[in-house]
VMD Tcl script that builds the backbone (N, CA, C; Angstrom):
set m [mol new atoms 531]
animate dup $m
set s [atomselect $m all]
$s set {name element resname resid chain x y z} {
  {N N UNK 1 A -1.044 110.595 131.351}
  {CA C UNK 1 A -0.710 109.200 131.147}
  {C C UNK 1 A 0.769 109.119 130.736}
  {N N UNK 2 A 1.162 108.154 131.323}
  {CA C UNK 2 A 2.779 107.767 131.023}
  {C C UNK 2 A 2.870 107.847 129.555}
  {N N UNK 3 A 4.094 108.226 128.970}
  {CA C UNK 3 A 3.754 108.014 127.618}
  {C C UNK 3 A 4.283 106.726 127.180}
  {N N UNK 4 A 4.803 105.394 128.095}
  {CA C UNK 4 A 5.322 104.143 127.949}
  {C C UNK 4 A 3.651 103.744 127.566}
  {N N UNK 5 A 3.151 103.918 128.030}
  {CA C UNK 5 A 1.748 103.590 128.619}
  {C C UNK 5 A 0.560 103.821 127.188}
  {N N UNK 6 A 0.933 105.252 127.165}
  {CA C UNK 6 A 0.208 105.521 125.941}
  {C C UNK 6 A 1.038 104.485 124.621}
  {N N UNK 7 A 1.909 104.804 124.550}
  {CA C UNK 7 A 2.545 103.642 123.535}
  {C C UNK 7 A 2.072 102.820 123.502}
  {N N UNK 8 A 1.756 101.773 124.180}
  {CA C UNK 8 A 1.942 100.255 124.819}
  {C C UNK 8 A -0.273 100.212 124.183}
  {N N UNK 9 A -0.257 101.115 124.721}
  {CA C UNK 9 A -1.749 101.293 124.572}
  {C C UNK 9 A -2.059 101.499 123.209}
  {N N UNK 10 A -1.546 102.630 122.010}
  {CA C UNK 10 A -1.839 102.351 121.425}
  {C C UNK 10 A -1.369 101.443 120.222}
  {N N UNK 11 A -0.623 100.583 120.460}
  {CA C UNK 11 A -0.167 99.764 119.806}
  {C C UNK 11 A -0.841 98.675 119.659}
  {N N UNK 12 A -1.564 98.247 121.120}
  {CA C UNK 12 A -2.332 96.858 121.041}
  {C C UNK 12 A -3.480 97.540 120.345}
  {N N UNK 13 A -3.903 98.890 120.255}
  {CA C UNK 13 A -5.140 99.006 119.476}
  {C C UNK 13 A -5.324 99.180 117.951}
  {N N UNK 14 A -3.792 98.981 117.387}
  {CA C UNK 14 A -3.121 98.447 116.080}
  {C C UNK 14 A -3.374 99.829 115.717}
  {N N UNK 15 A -2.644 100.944 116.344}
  {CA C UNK 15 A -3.107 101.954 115.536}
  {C C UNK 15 A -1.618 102.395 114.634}
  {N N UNK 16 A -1.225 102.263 113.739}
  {CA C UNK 16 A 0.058 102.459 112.866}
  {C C UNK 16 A 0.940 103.966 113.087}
  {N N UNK 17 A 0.190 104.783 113.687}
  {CA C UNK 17 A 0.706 105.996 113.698}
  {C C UNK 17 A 1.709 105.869 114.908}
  {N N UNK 18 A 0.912 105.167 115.930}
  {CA C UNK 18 A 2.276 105.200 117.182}
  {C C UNK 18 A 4.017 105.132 116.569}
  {N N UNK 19 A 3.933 104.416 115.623}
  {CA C UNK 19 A 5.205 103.751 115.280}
  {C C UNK 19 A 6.007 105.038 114.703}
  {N N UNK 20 A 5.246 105.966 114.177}
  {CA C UNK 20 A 6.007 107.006 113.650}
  {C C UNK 20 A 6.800 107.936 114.790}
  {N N UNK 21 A 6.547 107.667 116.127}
  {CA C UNK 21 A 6.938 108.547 116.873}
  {C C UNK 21 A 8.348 107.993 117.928}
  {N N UNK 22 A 8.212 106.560 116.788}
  {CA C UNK 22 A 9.343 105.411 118.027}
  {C C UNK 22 A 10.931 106.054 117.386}
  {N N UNK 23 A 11.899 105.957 118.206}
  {CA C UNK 23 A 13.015 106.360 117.821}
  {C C UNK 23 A 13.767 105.558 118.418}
  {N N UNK 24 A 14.439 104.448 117.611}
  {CA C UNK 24 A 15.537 103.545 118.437}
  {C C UNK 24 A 16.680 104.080 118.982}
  {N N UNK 25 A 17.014 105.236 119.049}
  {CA C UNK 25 A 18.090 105.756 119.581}
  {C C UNK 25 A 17.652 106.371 120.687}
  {N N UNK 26 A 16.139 106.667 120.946}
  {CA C UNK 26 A 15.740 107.594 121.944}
  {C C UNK 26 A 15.425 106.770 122.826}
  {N N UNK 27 A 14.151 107.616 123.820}
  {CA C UNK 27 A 13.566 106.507 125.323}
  {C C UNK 27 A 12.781 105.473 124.895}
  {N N UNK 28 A 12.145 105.271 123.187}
  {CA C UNK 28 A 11.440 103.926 123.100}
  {C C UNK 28 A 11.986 102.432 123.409}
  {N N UNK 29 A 13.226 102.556 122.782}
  {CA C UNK 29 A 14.014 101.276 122.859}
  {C C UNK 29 A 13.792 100.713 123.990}
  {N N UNK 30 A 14.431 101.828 125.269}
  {CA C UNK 30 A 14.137 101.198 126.581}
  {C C UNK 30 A 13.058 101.102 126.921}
  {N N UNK 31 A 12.130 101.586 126.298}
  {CA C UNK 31 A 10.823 101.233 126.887}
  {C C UNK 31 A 10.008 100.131 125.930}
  {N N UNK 32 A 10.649 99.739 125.215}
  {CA C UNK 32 A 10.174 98.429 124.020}
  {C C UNK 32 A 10.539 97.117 124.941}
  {N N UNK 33 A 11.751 97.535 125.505}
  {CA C UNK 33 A 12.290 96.273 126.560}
  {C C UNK 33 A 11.693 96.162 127.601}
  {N N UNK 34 A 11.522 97.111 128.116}
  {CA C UNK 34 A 9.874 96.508 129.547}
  {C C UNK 34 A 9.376 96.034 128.743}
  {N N UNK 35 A 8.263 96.864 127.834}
  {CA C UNK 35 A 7.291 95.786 127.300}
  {C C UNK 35 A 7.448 94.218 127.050}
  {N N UNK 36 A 8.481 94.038 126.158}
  {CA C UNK 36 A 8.899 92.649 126.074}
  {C C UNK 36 A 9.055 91.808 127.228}
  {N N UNK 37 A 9.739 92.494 128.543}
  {CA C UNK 37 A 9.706 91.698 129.744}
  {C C UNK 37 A 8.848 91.471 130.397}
  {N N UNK 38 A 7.781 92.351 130.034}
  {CA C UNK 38 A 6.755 92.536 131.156}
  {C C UNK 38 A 5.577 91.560 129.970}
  {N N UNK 39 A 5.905 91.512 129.146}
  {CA C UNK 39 A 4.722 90.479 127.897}
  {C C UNK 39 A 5.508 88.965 128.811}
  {N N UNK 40 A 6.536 88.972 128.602}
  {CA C UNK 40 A 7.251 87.528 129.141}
  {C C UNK 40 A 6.735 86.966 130.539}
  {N N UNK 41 A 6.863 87.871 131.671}
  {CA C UNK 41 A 6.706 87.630 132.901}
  {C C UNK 41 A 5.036 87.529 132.998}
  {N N UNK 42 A 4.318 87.994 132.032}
  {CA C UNK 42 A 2.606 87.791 132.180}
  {C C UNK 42 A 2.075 86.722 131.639}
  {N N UNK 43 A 3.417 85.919 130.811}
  {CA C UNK 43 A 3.267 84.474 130.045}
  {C C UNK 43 A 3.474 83.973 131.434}
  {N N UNK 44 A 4.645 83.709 131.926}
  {CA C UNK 44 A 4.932 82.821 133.241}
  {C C UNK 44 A 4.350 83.209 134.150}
  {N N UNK 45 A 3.624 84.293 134.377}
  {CA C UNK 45 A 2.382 84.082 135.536}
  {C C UNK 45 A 1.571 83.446 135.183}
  {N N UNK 46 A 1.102 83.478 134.000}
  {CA C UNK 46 A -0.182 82.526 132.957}
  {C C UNK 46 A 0.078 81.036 133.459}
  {N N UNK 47 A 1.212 80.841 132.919}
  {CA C UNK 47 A 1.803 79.557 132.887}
  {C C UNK 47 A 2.165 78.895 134.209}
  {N N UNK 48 A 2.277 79.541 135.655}
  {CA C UNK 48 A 2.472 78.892 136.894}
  {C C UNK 48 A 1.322 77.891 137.272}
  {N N UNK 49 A 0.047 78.368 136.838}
  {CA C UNK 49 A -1.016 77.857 137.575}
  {C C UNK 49 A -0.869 76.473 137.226}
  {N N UNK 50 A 0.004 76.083 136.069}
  {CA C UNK 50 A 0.756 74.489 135.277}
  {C C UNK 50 A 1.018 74.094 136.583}
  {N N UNK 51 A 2.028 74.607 136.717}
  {CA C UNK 51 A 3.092 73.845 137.919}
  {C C UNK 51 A 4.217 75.096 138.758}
  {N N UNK 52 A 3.684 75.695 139.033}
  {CA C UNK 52 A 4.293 76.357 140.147}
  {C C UNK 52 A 5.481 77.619 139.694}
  {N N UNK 53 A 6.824 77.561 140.709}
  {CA C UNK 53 A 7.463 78.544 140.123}
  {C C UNK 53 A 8.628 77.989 138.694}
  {N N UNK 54 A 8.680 76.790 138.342}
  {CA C UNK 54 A 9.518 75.823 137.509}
  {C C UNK 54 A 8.802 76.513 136.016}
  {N N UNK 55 A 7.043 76.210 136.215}
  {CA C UNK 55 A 6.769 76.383 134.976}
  {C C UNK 55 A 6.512 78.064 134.758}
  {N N UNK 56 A 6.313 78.567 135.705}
  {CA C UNK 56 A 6.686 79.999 135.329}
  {C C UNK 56 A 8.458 80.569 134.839}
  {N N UNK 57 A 9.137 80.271 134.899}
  {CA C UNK 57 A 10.613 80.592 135.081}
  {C C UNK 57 A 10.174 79.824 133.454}
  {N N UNK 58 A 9.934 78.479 133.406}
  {CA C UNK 58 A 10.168 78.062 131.847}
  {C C UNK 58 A 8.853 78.815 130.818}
  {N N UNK 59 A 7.896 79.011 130.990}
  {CA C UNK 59 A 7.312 80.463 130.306}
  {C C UNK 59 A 7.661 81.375 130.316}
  {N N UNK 60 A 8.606 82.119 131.148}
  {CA C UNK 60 A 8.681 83.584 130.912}
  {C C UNK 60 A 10.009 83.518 129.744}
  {N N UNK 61 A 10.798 82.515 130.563}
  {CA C UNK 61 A 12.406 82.538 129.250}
  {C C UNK 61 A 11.559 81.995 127.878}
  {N N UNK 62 A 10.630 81.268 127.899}
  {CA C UNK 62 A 10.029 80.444 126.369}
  {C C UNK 62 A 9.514 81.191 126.008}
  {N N UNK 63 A 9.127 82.412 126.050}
  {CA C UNK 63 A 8.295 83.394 125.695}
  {C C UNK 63 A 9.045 84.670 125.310}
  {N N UNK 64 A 9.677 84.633 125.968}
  {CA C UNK 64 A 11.074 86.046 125.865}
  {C C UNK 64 A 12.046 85.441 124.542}
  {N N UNK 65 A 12.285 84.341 124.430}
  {CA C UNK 65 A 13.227 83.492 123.617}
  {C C UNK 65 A 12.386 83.548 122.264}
  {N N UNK 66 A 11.125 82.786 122.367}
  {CA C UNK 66 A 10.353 82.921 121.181}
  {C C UNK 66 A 10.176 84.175 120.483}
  {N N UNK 67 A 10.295 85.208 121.515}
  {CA C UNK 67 A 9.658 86.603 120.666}
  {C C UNK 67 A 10.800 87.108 120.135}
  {N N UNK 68 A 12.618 87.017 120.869}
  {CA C UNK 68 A 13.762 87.358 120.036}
  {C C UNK 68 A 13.701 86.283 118.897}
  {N N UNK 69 A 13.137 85.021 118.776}
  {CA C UNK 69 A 13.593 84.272 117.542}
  {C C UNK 69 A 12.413 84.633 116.434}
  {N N UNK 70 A 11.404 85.087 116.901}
  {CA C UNK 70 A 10.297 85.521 116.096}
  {C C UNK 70 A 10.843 86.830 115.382}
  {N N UNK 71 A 11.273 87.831 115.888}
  {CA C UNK 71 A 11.479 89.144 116.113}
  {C C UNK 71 A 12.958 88.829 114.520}
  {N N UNK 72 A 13.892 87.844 115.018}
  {CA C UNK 72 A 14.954 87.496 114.356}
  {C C UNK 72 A 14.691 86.909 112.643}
  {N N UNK 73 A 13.809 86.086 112.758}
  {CA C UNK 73 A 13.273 85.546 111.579}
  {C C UNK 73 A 12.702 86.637 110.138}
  {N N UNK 74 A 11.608 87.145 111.651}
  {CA C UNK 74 A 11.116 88.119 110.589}
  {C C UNK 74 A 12.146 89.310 110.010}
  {N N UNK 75 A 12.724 89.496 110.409}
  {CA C UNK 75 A 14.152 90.890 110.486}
  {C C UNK 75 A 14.718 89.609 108.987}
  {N N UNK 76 A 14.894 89.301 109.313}
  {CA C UNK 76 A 15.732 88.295 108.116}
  {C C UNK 76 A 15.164 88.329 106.715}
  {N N UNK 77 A 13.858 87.415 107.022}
  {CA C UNK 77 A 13.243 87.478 105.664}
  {C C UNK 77 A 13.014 88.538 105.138}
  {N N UNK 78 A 12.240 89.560 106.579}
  {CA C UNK 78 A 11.822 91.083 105.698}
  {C C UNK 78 A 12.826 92.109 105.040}
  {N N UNK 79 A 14.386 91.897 105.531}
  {CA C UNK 79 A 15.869 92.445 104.724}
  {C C UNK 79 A 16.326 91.966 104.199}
  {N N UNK 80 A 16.159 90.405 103.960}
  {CA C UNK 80 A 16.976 89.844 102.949}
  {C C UNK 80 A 16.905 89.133 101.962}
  {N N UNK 81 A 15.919 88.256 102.872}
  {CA C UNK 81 A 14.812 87.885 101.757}
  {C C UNK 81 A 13.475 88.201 100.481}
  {N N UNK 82 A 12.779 89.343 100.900}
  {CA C UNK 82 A 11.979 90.264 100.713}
  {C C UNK 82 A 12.196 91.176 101.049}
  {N N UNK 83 A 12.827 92.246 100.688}
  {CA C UNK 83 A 12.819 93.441 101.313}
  {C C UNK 83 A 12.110 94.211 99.882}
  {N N UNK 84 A 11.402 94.843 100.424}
  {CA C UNK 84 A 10.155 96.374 99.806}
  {C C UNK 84 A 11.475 97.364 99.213}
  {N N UNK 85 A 11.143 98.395 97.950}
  {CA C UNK 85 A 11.797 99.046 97.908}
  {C C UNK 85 A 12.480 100.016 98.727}
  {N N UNK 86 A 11.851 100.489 100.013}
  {CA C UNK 86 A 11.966 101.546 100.675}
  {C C UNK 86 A 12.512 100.723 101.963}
  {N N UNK 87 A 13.095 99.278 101.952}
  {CA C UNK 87 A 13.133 98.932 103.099}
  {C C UNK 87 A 14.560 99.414 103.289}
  {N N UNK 88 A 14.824 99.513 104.418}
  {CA C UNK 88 A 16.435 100.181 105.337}
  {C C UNK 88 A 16.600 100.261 106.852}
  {N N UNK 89 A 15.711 98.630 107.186}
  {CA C UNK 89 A 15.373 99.128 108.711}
  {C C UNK 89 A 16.724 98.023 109.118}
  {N N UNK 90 A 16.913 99.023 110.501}
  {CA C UNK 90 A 18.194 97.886 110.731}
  {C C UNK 90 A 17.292 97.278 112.127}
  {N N UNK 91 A 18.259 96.075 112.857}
  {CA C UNK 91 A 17.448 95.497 113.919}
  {C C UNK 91 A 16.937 95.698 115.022}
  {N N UNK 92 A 17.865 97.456 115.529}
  {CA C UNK 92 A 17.412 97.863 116.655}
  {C C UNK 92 A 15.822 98.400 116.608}
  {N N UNK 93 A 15.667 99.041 115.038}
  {CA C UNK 93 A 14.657 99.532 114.941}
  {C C UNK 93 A 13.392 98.268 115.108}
  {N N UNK 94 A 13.897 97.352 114.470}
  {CA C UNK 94 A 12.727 96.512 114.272}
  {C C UNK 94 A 12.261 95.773 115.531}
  {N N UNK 95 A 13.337 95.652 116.443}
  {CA C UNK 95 A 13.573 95.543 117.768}
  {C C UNK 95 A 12.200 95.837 118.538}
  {N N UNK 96 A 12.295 97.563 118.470}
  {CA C UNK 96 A 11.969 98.676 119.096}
  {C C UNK 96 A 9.919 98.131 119.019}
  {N N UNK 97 A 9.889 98.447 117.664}
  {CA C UNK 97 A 8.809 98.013 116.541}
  {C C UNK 97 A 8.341 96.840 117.127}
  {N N UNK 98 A 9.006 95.912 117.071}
  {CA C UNK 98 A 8.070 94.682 117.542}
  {C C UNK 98 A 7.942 94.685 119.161}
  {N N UNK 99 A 8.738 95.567 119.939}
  {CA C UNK 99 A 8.759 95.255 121.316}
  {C C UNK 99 A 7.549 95.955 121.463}
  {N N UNK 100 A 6.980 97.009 120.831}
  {CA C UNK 100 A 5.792 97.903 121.572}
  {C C UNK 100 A 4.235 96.517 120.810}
  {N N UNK 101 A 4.613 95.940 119.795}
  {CA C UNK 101 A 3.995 94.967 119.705}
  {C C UNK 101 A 3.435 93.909 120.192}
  {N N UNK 102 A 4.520 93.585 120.996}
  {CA C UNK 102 A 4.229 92.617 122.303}
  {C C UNK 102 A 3.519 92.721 123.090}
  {N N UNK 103 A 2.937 94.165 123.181}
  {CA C UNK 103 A 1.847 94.867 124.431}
  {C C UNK 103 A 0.371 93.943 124.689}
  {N N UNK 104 A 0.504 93.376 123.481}
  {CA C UNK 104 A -1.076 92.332 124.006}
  {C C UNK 104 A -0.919 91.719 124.729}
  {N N UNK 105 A 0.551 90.827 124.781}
  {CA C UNK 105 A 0.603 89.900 125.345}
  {C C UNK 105 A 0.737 89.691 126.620}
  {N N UNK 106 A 0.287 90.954 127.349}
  {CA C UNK 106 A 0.551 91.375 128.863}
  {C C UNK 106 A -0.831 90.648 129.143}
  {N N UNK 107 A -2.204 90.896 128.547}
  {CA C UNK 107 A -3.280 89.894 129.524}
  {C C UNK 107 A -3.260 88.707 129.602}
  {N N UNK 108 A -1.582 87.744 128.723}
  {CA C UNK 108 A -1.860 86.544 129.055}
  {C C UNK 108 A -1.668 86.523 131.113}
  {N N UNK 109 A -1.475 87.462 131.836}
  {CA C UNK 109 A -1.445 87.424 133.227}
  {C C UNK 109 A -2.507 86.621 133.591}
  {N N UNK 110 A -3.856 86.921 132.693}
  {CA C UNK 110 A -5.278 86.497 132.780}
  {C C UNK 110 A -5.662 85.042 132.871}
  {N N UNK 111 A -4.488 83.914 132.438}
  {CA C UNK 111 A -4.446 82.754 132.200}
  {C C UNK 111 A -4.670 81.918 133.486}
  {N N UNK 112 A -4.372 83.050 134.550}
  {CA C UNK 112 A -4.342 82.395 135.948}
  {C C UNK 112 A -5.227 82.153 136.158}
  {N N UNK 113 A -6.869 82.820 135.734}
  {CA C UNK 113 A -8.103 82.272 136.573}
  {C C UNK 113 A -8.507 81.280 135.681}
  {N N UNK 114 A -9.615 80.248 136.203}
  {CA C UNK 114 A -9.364 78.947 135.759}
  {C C UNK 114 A -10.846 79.172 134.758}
  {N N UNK 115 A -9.995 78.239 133.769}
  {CA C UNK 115 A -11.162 78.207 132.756}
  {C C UNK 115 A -10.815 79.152 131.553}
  {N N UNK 116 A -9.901 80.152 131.997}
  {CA C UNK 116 A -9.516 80.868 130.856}
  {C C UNK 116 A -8.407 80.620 129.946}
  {N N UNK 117 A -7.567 79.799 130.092}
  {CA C UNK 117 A -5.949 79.638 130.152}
  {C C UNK 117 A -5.858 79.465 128.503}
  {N N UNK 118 A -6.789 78.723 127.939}
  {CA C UNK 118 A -6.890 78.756 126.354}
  {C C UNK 118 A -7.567 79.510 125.634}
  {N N UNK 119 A -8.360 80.297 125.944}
  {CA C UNK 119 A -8.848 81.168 125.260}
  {C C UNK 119 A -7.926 82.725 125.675}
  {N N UNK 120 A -7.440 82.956 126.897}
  {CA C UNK 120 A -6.637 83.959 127.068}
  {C C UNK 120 A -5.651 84.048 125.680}
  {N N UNK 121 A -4.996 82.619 125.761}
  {CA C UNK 121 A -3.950 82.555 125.478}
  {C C UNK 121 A -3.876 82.409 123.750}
  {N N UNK 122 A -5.368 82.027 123.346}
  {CA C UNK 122 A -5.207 82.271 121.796}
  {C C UNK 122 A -5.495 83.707 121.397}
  {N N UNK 123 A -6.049 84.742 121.826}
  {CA C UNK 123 A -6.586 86.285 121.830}
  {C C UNK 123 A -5.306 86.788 121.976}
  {N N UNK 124 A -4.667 86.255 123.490}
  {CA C UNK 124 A -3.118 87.052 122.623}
  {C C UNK 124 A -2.212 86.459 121.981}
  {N N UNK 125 A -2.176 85.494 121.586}
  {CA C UNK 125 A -1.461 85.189 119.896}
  {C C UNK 125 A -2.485 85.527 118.857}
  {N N UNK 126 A -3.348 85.940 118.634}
  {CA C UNK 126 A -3.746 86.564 117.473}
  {C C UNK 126 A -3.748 88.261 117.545}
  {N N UNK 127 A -4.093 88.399 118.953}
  {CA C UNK 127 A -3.692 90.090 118.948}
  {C C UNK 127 A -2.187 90.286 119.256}
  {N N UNK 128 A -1.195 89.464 119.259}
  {CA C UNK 128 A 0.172 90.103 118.966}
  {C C UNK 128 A 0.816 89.829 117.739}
  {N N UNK 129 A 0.623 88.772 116.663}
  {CA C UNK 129 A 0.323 88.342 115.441}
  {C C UNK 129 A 0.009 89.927 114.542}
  {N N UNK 130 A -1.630 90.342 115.116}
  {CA C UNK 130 A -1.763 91.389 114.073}
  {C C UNK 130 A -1.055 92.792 114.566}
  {N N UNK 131 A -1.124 92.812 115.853}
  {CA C UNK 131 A 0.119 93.724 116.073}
  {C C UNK 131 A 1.296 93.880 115.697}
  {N N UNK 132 A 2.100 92.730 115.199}
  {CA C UNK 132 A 3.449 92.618 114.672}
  {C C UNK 132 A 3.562 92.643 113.359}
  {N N UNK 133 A 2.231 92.264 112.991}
  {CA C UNK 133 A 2.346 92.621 111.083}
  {C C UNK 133 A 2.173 94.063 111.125}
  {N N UNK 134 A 1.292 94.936 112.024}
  {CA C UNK 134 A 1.534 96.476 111.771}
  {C C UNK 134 A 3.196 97.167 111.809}
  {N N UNK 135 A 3.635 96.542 113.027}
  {CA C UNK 135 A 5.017 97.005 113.349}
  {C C UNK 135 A 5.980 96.614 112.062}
  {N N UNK 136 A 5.929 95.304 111.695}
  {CA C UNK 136 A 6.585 94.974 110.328}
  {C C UNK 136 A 6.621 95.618 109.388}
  {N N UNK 137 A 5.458 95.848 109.000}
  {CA C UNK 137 A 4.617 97.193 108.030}
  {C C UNK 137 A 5.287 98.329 108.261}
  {N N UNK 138 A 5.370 98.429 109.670}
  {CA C UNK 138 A 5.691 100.223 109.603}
  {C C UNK 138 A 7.862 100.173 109.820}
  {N N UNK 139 A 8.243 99.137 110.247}
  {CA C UNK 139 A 9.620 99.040 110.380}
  {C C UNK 139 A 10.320 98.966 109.458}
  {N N UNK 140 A 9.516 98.250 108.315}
  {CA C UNK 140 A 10.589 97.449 107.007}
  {C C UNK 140 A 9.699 98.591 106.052}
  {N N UNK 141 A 8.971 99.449 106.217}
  {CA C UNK 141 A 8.409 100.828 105.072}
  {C C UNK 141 A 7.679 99.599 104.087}
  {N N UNK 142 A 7.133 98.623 104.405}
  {CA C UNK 142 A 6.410 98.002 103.626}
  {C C UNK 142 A 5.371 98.840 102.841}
  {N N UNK 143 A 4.666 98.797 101.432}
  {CA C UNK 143 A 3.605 99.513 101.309}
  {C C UNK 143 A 2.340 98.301 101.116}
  {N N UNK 144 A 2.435 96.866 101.292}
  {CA C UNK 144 A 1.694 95.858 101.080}
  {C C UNK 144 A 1.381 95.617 103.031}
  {N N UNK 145 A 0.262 95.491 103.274}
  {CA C UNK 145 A 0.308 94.439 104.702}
  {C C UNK 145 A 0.065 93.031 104.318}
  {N N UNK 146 A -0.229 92.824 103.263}
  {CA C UNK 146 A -0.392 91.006 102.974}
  {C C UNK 146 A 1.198 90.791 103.318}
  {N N UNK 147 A 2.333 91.300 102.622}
  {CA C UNK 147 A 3.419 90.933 102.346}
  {C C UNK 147 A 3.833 90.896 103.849}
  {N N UNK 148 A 3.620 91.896 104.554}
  {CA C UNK 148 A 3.873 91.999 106.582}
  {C C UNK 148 A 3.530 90.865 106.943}
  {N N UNK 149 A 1.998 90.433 106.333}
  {CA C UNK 149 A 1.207 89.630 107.606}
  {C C UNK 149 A 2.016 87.957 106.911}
  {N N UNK 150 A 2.281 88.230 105.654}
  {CA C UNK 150 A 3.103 86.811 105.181}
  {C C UNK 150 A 4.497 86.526 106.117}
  {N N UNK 151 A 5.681 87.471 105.997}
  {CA C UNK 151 A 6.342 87.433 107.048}
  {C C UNK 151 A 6.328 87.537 108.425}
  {N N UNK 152 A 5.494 87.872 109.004}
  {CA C UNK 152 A 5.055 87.959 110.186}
  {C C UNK 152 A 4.337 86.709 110.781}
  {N N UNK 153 A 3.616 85.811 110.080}
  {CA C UNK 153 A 3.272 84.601 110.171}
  {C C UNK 153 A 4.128 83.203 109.472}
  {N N UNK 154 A 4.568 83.415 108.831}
  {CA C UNK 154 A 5.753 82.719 108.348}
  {C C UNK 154 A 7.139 82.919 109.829}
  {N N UNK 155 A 7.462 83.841 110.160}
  {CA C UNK 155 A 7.984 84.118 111.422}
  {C C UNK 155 A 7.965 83.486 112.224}
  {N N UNK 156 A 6.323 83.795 113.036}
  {CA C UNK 156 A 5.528 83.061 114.088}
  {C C UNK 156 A 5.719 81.623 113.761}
  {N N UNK 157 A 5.696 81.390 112.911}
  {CA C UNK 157 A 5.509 79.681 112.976}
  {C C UNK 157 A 6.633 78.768 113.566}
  {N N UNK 158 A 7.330 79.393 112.882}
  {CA C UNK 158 A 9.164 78.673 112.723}
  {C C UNK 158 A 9.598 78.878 114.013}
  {N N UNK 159 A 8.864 80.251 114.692}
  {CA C UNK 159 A 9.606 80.088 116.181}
  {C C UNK 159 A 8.325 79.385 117.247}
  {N N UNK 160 A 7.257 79.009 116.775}
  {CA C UNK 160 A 6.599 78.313 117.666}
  {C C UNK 160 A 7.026 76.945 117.418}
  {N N UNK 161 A 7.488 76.199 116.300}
  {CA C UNK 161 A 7.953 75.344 116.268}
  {C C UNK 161 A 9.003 74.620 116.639}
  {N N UNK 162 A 9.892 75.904 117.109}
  {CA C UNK 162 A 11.166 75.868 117.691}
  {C C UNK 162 A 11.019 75.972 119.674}
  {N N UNK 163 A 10.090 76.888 119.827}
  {CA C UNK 163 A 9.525 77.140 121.109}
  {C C UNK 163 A 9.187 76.025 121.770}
  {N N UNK 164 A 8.062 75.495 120.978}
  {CA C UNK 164 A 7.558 74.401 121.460}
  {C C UNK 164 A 8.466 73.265 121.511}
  {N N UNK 165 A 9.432 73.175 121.027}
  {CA C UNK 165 A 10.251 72.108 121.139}
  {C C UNK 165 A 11.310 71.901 122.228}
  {N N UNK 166 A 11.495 73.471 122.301}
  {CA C UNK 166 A 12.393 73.548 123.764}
  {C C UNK 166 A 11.550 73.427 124.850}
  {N N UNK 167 A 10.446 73.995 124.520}
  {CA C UNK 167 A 9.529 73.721 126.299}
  {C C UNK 167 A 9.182 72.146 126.308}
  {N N UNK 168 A 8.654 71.643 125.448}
  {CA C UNK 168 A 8.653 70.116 126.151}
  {C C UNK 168 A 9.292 69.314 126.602}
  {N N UNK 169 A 10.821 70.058 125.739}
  {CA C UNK 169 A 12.142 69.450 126.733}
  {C C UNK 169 A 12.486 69.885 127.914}
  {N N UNK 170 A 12.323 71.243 127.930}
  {CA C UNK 170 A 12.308 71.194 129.311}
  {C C UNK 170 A 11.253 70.903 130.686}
  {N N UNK 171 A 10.238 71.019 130.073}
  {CA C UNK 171 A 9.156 70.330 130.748}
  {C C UNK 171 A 9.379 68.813 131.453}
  {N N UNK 172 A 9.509 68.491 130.379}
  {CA C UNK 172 A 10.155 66.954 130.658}
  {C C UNK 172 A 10.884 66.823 131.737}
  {N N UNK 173 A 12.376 67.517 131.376}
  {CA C UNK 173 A 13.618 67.204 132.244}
  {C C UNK 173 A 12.933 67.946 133.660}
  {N N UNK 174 A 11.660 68.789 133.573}
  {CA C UNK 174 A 11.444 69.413 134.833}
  {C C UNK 174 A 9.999 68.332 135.288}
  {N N UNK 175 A 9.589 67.540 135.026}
  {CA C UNK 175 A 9.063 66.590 135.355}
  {C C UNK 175 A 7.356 66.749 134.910}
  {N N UNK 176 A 7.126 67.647 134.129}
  {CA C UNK 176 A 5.803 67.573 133.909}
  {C C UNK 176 A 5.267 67.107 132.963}
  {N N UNK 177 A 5.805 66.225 132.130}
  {CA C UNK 177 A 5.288 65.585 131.304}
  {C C UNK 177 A 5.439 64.273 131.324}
}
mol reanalyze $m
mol bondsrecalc $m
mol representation Tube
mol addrep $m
């Protein structure tokens, strides 16, 4: 098995040890960035069956955008705001960390068959949610996961709130609302 693959794999199965083997200077990084693209592009396949190739192109960037402003937030609060004694993670790492996190969010592809599109789509916001409080956990040397899953959802929010605000505008200006 690829070892992108094995990564990717065991990350969505929240297993904490993967993370010990990520090295932002090594081949994870680049392979944290597929993941992230390939989580993005399985939102805007999700999201075409909306409206075609407009609303895919505006899911995959709303989704790619949300997860750097998610990714950004949490990096913030968890170094500057809260940071754990042992914390010293800089952003590539956390980068790295949350990109193999994103790996759930590849079955939103699943959104395409009909009938599923909301339940796909809440399974992977809660399985990339608890995936990203592990990565948080293991990036920022947290020894609390309440304190992860606080920043990590405190995170999520601020950029769905922000997300959602750009997609209805652009929705709009793209005529679907």
């Amino acid at each position: 098995m690829p070892v992108i693959l094995n990564r990717a794999l065991r990350a969505a199965a929240l297993d904490p040890y993967v993370y010990d083997e990520l090295s932002p200077r090594g081949q994870a990084m680049g392979q944290a960035v597929a993941i992230i693209i390939l989580s993005g592009v399985a939102a805007g396949i999700g999201d075409a069956r909306s409206g075609g190739i407009a609303a895919f192109l505006i899911g995959t960037v709303a989704a790619l955008a949300g997860w750097f402003l998610w990714t950004l937030v949490a990096y913030f609060a968890g170094t500057r705001m809260f940071p754990g004694r042992r914390t010293t993670s800089g952003y590539v790492r956390m980068l790295t960390f949350a990109g193999f996190a994103s790996a759930p969010g590849l079955i939103r592809v699943l959104e395409l068959l009909p009938g599923l599109r909301a339940p796909v789509f809440l399974a992977a916001a809660v399985w990339m949610i608890a995936a990203t409080i592990i990565g948080i956990k293991q990036s920022l040397r947290y020894s609390s996961t309440l304190k992860a899953a606080g920043i990590c959802i405190t995170a999520w929010l601020v950029q769905v709130g922000a997300t959602g605000a750009v997609i209805y505008a652009l929705r709009a200006y793209a005529g679907f609302v």
